[in-house]
C-alpha positions in Angstrom: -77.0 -32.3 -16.0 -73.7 -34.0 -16.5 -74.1 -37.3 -14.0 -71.0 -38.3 -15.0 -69.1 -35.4 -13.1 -71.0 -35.3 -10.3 -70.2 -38.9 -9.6 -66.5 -38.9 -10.0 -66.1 -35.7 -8.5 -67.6 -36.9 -5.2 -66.0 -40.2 -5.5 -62.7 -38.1 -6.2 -63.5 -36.3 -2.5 -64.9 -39.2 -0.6 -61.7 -41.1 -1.8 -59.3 -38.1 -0.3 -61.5 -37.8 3.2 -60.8 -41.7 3.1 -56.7 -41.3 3.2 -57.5 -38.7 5.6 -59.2 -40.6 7.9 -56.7 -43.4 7.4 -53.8 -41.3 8.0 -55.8 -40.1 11.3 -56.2 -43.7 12.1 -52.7 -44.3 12.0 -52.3 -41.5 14.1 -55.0 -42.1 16.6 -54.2 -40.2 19.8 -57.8 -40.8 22.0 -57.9 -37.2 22.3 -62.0 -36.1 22.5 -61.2 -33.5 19.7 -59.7 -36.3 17.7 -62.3 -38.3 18.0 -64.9 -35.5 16.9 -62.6 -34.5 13.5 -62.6 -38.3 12.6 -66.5 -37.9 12.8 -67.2 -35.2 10.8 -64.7 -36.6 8.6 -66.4 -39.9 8.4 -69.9 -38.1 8.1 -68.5 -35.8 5.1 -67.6 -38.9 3.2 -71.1 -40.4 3.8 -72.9 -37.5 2.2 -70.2 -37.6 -0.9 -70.8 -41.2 -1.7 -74.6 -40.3 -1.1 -74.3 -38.3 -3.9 -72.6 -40.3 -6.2 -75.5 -43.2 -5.4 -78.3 -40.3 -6.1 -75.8 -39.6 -9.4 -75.8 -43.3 -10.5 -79.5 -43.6 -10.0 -80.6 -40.1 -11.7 -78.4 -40.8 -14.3 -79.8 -44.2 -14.9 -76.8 -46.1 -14.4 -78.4 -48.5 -12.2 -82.0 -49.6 -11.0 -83.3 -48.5 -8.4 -86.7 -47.7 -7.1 -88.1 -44.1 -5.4 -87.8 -45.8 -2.5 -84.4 -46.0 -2.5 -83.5 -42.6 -4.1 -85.4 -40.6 -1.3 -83.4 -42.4 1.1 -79.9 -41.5 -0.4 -81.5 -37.9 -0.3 -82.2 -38.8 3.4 -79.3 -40.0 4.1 -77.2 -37.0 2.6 -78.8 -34.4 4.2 -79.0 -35.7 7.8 -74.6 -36.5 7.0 -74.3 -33.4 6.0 -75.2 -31.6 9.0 -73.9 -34.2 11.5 -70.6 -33.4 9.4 -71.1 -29.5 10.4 -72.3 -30.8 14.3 -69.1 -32.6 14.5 -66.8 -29.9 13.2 -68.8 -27.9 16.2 -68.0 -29.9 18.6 -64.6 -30.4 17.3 -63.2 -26.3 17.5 -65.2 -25.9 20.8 -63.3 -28.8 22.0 -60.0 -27.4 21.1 -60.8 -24.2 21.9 -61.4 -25.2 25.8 -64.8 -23.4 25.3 -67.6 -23.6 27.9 -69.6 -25.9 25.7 -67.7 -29.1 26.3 -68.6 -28.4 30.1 -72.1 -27.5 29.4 -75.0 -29.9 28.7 -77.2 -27.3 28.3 -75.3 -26.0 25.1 -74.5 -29.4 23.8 -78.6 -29.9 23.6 -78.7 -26.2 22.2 -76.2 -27.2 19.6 -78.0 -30.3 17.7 -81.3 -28.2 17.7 -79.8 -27.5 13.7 -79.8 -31.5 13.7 -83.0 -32.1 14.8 -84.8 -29.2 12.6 -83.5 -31.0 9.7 -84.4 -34.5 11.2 -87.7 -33.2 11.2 -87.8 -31.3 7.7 -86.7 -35.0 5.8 -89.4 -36.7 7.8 -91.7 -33.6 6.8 -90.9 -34.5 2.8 -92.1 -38.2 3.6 -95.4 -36.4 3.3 -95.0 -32.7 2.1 -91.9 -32.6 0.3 -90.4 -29.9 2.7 -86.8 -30.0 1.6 -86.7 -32.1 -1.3 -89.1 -34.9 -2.9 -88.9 -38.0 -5.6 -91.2 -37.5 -8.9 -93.1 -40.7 -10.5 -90.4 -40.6 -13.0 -87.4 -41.4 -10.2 -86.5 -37.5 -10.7 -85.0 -35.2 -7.5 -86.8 -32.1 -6.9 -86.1 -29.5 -4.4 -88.5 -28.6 -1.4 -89.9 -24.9 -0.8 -87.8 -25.4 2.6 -84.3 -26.7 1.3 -82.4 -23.6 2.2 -83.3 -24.2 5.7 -81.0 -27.4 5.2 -78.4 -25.1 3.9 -78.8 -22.7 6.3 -78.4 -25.1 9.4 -75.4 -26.6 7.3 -73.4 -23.2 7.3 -74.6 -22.2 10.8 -71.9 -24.4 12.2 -68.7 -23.6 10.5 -69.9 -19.4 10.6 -70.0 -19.7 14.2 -67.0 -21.8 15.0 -65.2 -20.4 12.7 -66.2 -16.5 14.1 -65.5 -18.3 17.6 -61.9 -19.9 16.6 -61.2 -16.0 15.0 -62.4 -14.1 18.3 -60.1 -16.6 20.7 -56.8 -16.1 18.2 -57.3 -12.3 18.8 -57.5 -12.6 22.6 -55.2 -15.1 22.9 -51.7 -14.1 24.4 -50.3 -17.8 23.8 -48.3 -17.5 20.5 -49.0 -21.3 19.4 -52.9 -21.8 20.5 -53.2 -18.4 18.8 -52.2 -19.8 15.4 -54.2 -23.0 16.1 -57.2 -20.5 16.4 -56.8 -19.2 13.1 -56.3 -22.3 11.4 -59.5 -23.0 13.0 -61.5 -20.0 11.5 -59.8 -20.5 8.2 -62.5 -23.8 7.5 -64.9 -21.6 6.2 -63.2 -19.8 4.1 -63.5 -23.0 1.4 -66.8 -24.0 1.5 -67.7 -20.0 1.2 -65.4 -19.3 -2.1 -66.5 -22.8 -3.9 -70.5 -22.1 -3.1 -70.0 -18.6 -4.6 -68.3 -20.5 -7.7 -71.4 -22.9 -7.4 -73.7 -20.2 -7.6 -72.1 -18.4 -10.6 -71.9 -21.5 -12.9 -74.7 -24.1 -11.1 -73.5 -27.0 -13.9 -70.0 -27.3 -11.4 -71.2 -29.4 -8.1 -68.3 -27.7 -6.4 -69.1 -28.1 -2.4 -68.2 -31.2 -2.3 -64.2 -29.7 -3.4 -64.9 -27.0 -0.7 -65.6 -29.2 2.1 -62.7 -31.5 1.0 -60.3 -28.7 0.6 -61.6 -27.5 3.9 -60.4 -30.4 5.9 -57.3 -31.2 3.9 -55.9 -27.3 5.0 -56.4 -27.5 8.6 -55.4 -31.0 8.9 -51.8 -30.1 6.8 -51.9 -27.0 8.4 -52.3 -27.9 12.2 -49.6 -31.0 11.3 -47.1 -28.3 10.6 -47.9 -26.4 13.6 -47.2 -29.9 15.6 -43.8 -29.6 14.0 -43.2 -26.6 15.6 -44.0 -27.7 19.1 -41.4 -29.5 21.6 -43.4 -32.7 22.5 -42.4 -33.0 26.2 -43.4 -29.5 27.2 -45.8 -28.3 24.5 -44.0 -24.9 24.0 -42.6 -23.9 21.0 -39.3 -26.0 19.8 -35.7 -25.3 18.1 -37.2 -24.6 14.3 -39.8 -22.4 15.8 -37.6 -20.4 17.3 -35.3 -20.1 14.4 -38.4 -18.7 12.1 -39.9 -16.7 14.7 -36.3 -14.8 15.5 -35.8 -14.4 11.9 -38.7 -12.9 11.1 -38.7 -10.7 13.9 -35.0 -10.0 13.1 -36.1 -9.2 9.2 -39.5 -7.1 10.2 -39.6 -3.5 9.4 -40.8 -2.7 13.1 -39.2 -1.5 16.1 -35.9 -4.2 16.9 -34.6 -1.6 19.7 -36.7 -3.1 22.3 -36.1 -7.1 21.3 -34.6 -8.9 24.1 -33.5 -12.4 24.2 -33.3 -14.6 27.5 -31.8 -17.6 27.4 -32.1 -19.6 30.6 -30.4 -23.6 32.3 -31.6 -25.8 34.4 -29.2 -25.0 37.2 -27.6 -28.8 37.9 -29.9 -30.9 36.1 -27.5 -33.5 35.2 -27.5 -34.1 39.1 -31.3 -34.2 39.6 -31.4 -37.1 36.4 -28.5 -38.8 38.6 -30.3 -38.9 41.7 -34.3 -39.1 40.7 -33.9 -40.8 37.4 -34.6 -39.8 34.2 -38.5 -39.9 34.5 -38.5 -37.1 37.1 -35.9 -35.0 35.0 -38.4 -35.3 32.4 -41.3 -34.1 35.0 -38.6 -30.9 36.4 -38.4 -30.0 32.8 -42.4 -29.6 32.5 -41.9 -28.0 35.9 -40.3 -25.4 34.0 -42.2 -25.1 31.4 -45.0 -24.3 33.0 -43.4 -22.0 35.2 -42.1 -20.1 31.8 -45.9 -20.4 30.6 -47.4 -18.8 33.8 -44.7 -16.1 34.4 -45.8 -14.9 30.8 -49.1 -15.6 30.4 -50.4 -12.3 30.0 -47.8 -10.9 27.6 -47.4 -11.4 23.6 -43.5 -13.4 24.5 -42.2 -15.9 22.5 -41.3 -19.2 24.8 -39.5 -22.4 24.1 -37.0 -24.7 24.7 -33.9 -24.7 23.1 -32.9 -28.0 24.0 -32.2 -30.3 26.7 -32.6 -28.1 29.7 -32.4 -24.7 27.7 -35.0 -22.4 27.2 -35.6 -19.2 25.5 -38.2 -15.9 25.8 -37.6 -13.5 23.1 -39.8 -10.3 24.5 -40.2 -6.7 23.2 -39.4 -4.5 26.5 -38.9 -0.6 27.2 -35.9 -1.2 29.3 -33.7 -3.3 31.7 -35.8 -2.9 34.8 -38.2 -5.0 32.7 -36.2 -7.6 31.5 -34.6 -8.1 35.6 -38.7 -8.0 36.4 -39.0 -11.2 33.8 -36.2 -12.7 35.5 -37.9 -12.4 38.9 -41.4 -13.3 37.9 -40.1 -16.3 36.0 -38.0 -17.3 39.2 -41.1 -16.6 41.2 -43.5 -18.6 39.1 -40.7 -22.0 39.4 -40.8 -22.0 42.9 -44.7 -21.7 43.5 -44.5 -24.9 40.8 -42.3 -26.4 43.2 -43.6 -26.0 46.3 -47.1 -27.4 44.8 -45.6 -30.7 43.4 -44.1 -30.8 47.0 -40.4 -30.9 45.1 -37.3 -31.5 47.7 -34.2 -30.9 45.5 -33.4 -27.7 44.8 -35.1 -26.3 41.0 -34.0 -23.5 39.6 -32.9 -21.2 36.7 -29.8 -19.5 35.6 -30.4 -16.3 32.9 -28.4 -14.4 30.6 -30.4 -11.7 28.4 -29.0 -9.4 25.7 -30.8 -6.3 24.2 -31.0 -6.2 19.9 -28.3 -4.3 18.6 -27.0 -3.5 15.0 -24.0 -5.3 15.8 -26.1 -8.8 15.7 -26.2 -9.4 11.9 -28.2 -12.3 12.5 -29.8 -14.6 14.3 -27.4 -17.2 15.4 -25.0 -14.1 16.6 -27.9 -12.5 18.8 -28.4 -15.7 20.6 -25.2 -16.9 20.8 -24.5 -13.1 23.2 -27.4 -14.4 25.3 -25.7 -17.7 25.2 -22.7 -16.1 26.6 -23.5 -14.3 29.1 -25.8 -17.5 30.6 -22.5 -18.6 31.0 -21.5 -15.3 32.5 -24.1 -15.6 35.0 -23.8 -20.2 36.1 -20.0 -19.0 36.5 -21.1 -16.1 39.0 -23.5 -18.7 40.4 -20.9 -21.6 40.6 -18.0 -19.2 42.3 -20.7 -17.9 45.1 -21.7 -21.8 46.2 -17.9 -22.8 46.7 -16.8 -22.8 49.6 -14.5 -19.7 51.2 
């Protein structure tokens, strides 16, 4: 076996987990879920310089006794699957899953921890998953696929579990997160399958790394696309999502697009301050979020106190009834937060047609007639 690959393989990995960790670091928002991805980060890179100590000492680099060789073995196989028990908790956790409010799962979930606690201290004396020759030499256990097994059972069922919530999800953005979520396993699976073809490549070590590195660049983008005061989707969102929509071979006849205003929000920041300005514009988002909650719409804001659906609908009666339940779902936000100034939204809608070439001329129509509709608003509040 070539020592010399294993070792700067892993020490390759364990070096790229360590900017990733850094970089998460730098980033640290206290979130629980963060907290859980920095763990299983920190437990992968454990279990990668374990192996690069049991490389140095198999491949007689440096000295050191049994002793000291079972316990890198140890210490490697106990990381690895706190690395998988961490990545658990970390998906259930951003999947709002009943396991973070369950103790009784939580102690269900490290039963794979504890059954491989038990199978190192079991090759103390029988050599269950793995034992150390007289000559210093690493030998595999009857029982080490059990370690394996309990390894994998983690990442198959969060990532089955992240796949099943993206499919029943009706929110556009958590739905993506989802299958960047189920996505994990697809690494480790393609690299073991390399591993198993040509044995000489330690390869799961690259899986794993490759693993984190996609849904850590890959959830980053998707933080791009989110407006950070009201966690819907932002401008650039918007501006892909319309243009694909607008370039798709399906059915554009029924694409609506609603642009809606804060109707005298320049007064409410005057008055309250810009702090409860912020808190109307949540206000609204979350009224947006309820009103469409159980529909596949697209919902963002545009900017400043502009928003946007873009919804497939059948006809007009429909898009009036989004109008109403969106109107609706602002004043029950209202009269729960106890609000005294007057909230509300103005809406202009237009309905896809083959005179919008493109994307900036289909919502600049909606655009207009918002305006329409704040001048038909404005001209009914003056006075006769």
């Amino acid at each position: 076996m070539d020592f010399v690959w294993i070792i700067e393989i892993d020490a390759f990995c364990a070096v790229i987990m360590g900017i990733l960790l850094y970089s998460l670091f730098k980033n640290y928002d206290r979130q629980t879920k963060q907290r859980f991805y920095m763990k299983a980060i920190i437990a992968g890179i454990i279990s990668f310089l374990c192996d690069v100590n049991w490389g140095l000492i198999e491949g007689g680099f440096i000295p050191e006794p049994p002793a000291a060789n079972f316990f890198t073995n140890a210490i490697y196989e106990l990381s690895s699957v706190m690395m998988g028990y961490y990545w658990l908790c970390y998906v259930e956790t951003a999947l709002d899953s009943r396991f973070i409010k369950s103790k009784y799962l939580k102690y269900v979930a490290t039963l794979p921890v504890v059954i491989v606690m038990i199978g190192v201290i079991a090759s103390i004396y029988h050599g269950s998953f793995f034992y150390i020759d007289d000559n210093n030499v690493y030998h595999r256990g009857p029982y080490v696929l059990i370690h394996v097994a309990m390894c994998h059972l983690y990442t198959v069922v969060t990532s089955v579990h992240a796949l099943i919530k993206s499919l029943r999800c009706k929110v556009f953005l958590k739905a993506k997160e989802y299958r960047i979520l189920s996505m994990f396993l697809l690494f480790p699976l393609i690299i073991g399958i390399i591993q198993i073809l040509i044995p000489s490549i330690p390869t799961v070590s690259i899986g794993v790394t490759l693993a984190f590195l996609f849904v850590y660049i890959d959830l980053q983008n998707l933080l791009i696309s989110v407006d950070t005061l009201t966690g819907l989707n932002n401008r650039n969102q918007l501006m892909r999502y319309l243009s694909a929509r607008m370039k798709s071979e399906g059915d554009k006849n029924r694409l609506y697009v609603f642009m809606l205003d804060v109707n005298k929000f320049k007064k409410i920041n005057d008055s309250y301050g810009h702090v409860e300005g912020d808190m109307a514009i949540v206000r609204c988002a979350n009224a947006l979020r309820n009103a469409n909650e159980n529909s596949k719409n697209f919902i963002g804001r545009f900017g400043g106190d502009e928003f946007i659906i873009i919804a497939e609908l059948n006809h007009e009666e429909e898009a009036e009834r989004l109008c109403s339940d969106v109107r609706q779902a602002l004043i029950a936000e209202c009269v729960r937060d106890g609000i005294v100034y007057d909230l509300s939204f103005s809406f202009g809608y237009v309905k896809y047609d083959k005179r919008f070439k493109n994307m900036q001329t289909f919502i600049a129509a909606a655009d207009e007639k918002l305006y329409e509709a704040k001048l038909r608003r404005e001209k009914k509040l003056l006075p006769a």
